[in-house]
Chimera marker file (.cmm) of the C-alpha trace (Angstrom):
<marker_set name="trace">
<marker id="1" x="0.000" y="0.000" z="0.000" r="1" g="1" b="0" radius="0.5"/>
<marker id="2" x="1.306" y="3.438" z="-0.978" r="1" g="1" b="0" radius="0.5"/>
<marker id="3" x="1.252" y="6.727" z="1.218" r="1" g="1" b="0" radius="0.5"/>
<marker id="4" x="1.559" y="8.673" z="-1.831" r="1" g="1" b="0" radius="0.5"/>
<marker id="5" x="-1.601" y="11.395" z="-2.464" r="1" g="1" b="0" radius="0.5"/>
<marker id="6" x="-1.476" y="11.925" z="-6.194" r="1" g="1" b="0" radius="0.5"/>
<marker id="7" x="-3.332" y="14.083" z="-8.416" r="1" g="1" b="0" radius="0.5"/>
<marker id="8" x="-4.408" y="14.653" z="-12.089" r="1" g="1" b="0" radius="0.5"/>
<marker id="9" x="-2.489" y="17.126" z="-13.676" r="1" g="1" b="0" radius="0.5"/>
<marker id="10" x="-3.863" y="20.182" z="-14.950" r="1" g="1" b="0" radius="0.5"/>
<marker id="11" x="-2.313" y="22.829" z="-18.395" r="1" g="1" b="0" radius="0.5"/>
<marker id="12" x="1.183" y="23.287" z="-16.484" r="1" g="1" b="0" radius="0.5"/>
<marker id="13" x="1.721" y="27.244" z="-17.422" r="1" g="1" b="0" radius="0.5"/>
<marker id="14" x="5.492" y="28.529" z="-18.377" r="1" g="1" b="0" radius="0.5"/>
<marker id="15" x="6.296" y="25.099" z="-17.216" r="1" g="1" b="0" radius="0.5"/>
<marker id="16" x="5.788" y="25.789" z="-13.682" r="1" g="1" b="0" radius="0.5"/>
<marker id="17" x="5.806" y="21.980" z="-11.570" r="1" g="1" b="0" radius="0.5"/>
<marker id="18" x="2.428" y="21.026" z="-10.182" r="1" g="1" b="0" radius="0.5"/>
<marker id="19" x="2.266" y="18.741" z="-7.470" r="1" g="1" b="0" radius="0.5"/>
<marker id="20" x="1.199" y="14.851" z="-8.971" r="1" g="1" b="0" radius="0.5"/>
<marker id="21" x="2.496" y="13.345" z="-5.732" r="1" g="1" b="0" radius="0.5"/>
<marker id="22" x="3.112" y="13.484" z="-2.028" r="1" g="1" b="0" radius="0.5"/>
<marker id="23" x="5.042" y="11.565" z="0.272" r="1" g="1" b="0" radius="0.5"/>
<marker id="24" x="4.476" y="11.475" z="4.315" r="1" g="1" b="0" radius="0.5"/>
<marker id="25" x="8.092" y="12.671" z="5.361" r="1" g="1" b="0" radius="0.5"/>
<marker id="26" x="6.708" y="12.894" z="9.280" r="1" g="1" b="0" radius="0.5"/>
<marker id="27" x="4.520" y="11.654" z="11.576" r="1" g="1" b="0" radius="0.5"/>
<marker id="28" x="3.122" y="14.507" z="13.526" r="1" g="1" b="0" radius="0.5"/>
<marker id="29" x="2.010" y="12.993" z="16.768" r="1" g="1" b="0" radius="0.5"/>
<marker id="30" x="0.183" y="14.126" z="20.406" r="1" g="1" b="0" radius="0.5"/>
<marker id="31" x="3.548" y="15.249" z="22.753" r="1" g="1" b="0" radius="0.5"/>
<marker id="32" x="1.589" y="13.321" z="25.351" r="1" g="1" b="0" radius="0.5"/>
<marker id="33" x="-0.137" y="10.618" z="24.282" r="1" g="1" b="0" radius="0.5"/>
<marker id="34" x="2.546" y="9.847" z="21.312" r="1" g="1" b="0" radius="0.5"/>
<marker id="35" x="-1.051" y="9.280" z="19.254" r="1" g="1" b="0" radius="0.5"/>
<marker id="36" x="-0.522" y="10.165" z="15.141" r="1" g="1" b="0" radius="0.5"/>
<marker id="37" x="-2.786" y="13.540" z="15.040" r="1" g="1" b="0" radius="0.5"/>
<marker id="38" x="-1.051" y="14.124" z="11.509" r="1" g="1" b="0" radius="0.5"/>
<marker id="39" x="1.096" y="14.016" z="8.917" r="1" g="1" b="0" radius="0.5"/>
<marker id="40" x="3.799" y="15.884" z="7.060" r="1" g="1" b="0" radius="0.5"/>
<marker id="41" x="3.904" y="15.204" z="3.447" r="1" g="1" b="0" radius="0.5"/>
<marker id="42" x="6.245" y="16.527" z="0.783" r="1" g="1" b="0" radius="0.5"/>
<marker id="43" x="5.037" y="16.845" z="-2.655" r="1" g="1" b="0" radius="0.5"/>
<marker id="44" x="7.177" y="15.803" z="-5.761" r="1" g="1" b="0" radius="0.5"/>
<marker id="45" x="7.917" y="19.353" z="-6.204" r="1" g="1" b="0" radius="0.5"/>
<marker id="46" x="9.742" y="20.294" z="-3.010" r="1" g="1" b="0" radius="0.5"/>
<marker id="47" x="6.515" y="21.627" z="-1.178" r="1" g="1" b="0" radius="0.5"/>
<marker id="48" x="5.533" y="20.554" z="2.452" r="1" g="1" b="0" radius="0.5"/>
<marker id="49" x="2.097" y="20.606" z="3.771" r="1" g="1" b="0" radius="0.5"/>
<marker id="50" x="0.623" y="19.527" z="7.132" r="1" g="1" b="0" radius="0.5"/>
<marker id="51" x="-2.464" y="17.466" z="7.012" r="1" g="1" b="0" radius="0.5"/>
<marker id="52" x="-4.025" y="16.947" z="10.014" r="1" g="1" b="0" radius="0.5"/>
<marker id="53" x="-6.629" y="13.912" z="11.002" r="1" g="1" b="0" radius="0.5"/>
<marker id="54" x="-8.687" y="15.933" z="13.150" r="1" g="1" b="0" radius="0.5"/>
<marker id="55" x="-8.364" y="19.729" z="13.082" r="1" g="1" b="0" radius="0.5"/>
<marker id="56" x="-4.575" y="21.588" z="13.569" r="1" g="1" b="0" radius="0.5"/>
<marker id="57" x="-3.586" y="20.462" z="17.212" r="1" g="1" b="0" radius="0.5"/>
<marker id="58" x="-1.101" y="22.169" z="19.493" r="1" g="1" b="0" radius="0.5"/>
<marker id="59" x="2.172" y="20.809" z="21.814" r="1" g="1" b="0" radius="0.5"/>
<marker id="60" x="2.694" y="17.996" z="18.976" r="1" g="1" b="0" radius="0.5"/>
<marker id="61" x="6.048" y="16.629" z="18.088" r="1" g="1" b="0" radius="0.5"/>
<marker id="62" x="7.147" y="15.374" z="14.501" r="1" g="1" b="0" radius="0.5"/>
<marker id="63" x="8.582" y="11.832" z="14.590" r="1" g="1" b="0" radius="0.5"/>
<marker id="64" x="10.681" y="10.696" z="11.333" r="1" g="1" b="0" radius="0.5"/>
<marker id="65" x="8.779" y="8.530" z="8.677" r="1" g="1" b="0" radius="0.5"/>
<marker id="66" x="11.106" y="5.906" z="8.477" r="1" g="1" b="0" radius="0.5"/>
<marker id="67" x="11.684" y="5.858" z="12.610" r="1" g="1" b="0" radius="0.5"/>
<marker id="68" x="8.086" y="4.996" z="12.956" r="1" g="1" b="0" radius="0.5"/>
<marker id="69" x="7.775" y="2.307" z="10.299" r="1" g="1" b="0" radius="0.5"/>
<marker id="70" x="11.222" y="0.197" z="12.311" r="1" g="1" b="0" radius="0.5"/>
<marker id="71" x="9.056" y="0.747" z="15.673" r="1" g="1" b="0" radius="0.5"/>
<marker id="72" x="5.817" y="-0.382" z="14.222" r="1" g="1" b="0" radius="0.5"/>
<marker id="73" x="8.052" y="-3.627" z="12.878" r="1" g="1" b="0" radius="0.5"/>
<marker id="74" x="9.943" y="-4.273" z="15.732" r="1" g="1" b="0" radius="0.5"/>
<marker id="75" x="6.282" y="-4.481" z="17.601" r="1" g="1" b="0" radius="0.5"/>
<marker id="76" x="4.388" y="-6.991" z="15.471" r="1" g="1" b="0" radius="0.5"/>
<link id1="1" id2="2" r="1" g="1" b="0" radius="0.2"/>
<link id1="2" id2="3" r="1" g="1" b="0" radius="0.2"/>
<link id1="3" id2="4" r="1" g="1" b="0" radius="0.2"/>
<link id1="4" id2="5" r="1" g="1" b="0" radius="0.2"/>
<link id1="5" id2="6" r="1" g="1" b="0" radius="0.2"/>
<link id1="6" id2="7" r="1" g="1" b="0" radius="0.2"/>
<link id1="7" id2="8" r="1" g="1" b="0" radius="0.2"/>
<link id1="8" id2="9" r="1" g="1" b="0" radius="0.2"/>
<link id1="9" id2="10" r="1" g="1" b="0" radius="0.2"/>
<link id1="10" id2="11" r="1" g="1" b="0" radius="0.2"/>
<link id1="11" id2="12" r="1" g="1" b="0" radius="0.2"/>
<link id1="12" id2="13" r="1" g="1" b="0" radius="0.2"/>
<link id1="13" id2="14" r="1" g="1" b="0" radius="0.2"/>
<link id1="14" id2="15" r="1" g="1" b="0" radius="0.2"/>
<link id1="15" id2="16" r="1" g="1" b="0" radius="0.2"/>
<link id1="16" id2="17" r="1" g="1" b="0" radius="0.2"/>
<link id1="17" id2="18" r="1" g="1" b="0" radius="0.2"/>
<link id1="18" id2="19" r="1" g="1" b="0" radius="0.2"/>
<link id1="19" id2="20" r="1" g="1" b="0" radius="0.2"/>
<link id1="20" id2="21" r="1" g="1" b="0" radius="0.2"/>
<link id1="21" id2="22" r="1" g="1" b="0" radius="0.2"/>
<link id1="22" id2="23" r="1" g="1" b="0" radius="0.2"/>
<link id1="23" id2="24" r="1" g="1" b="0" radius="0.2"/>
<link id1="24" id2="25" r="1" g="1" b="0" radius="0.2"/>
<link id1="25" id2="26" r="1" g="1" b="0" radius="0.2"/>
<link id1="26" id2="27" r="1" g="1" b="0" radius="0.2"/>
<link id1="27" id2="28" r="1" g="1" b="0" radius="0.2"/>
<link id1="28" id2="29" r="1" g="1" b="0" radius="0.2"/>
<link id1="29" id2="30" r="1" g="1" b="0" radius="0.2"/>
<link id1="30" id2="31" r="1" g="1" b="0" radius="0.2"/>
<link id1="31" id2="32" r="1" g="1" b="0" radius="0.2"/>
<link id1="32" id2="33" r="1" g="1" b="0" radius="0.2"/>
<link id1="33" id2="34" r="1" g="1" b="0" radius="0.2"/>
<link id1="34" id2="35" r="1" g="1" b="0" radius="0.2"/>
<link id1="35" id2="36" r="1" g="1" b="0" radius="0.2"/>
<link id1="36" id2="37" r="1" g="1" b="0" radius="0.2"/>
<link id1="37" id2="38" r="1" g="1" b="0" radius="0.2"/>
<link id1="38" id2="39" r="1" g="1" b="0" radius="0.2"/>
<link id1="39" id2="40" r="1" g="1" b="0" radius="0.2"/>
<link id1="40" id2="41" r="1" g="1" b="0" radius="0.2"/>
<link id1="41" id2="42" r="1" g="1" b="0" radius="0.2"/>
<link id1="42" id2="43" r="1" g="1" b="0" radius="0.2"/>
<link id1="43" id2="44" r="1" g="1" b="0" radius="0.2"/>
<link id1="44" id2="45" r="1" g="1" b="0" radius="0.2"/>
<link id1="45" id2="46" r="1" g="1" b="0" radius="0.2"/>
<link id1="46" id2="47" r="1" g="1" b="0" radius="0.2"/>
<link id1="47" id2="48" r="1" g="1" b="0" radius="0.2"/>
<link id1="48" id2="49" r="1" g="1" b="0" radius="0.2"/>
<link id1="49" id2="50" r="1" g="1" b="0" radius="0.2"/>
<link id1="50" id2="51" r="1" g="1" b="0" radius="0.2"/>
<link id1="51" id2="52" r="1" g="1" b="0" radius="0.2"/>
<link id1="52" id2="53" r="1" g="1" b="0" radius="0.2"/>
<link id1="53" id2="54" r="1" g="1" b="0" radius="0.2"/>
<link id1="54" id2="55" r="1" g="1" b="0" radius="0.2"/>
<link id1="55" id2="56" r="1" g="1" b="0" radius="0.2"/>
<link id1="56" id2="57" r="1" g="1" b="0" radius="0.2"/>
<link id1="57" id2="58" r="1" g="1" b="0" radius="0.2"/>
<link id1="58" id2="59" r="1" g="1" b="0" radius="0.2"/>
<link id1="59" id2="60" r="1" g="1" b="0" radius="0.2"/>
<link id1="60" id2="61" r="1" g="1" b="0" radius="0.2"/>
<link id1="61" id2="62" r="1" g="1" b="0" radius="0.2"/>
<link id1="62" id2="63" r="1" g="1" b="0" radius="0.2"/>
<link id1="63" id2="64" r="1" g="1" b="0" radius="0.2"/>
<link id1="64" id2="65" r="1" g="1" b="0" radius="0.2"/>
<link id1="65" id2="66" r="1" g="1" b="0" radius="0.2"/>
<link id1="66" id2="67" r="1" g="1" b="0" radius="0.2"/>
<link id1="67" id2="68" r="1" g="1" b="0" radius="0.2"/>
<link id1="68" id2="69" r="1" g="1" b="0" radius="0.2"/>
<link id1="69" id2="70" r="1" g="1" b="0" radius="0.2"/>
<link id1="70" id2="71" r="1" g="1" b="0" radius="0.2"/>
<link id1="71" id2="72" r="1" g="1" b="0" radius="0.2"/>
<link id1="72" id2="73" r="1" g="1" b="0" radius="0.2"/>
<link id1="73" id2="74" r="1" g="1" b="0" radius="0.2"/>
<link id1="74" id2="75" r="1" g="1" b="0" radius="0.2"/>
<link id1="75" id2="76" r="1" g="1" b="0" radius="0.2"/>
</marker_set>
C-alpha cells in the first residue's frame, strides 16, 4: 500500500511543476499521548504541507517517517 496522495495534472503554465504526488516525510504525533494527530507530506515538487486527522492540534512533536515504520516492525 502506498502513502503517496497523487493528483491529475492540470495545463502546467510557463512550465511551472504542479504537485502529482506526495510523500508522508513525518509523523506529527500528540507530545503526550505519542497518538498520530497528523502528517507531514512533501510533494514531488519540493513543497511541504501539514495534514491533520482531526483539526490543527497544538504541543505535537514530529517523529521521522522511516523511525516509525522500524518501531511499528519491531512491535508486530
Amino acid at each position: 500500500m502506498s502513502n503517496a496522495i497523487r493528483t491529475l495534472p492540470d495545463a502546467v503554465p510557463n512550465g511551472l511543476k504542479i504537485r502529482l504526488e506526495a510523500w508522508v516525510k513525518e509523523y506529527i504525533l500528540d507530545q503526550d499521548s505519542r497518538e498520530v494527530v497528523g502528517w507531514l507530506y512533501e510533494w514531488n515538487t519540493g513543497e511541504r504541507e501539514l495534514m491533520w486527522k482531526n483539526g490543527q492540534r497544538e504541543d505535537v512533536i514530529y517523529e521521522c517517517h522511516d523511525q516509525r515504520r522500524y518501531s511499528d516492525i519491531a512491535m508486530q
